[in-house]
C-alpha positions in Angstrom: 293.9 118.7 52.6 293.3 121.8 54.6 294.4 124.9 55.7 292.6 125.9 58.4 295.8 125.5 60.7 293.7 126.5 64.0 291.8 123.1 63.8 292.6 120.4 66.1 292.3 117.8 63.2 295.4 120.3 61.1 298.3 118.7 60.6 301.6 119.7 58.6 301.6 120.3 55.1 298.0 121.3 55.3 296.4 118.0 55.9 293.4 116.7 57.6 294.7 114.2 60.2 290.9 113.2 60.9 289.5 109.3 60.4 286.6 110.9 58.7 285.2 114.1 57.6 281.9 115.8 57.1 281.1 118.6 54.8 277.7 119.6 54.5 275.6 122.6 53.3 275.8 125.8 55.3 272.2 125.5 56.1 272.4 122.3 57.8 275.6 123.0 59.2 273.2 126.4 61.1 270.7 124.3 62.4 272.7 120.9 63.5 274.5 120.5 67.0 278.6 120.2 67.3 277.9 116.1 68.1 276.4 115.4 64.1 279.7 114.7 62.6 281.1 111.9 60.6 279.9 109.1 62.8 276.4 110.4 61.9 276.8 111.0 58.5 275.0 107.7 56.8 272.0 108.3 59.2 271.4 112.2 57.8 269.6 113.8 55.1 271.3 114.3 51.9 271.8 118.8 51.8 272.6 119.7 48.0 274.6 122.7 47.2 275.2 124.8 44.0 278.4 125.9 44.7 281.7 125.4 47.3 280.9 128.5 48.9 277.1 126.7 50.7 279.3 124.3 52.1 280.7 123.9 55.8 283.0 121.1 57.1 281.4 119.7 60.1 284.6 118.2 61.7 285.8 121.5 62.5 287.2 121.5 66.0 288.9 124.7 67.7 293.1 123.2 68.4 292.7 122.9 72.1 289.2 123.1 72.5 287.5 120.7 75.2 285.7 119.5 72.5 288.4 118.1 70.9 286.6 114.4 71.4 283.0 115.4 71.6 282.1 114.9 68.1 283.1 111.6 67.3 285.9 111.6 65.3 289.7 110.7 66.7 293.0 111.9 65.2 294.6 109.7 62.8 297.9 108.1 64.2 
């Protein structure tokens, strides 16, 4: 599920229409590049949080962006 309805990956009813997804901590999310997503997820450092709010969803894509394939991750279908 998500609600952030400006994402490319948004789909109706608030859900997440990517394969896979990567949250991480907000201090990795600072220091890694758009391309670490998903895909690269088994070969990264495990980043520990105390609470939802130190956390950042990596998949994030801007709807329409040129980016839209860049990280990784496809649509579902």
């Amino acid at each position: 599920m998500c609600s952030v309805n400006n994402c490319h990956y948004w789909g109706k009813g608030n859900r997440c229409e990517a394969q896979q997804i990567f949250v991480v901590s907000d201090k990795f999310a600072d220091t890694a590049t758009d391309h670490i997503d998903a895909p690269q997820a088994s070969m990264t450092q495990a980043t520990p949080v105390n609470n939802c709010m130190e956390t950042a969803c990596k998949t994030f894509v801007p709807k329409g962006s040129y980016m839209a394939s860049a990280d990784g991750v496809t649509k579902q279908q």
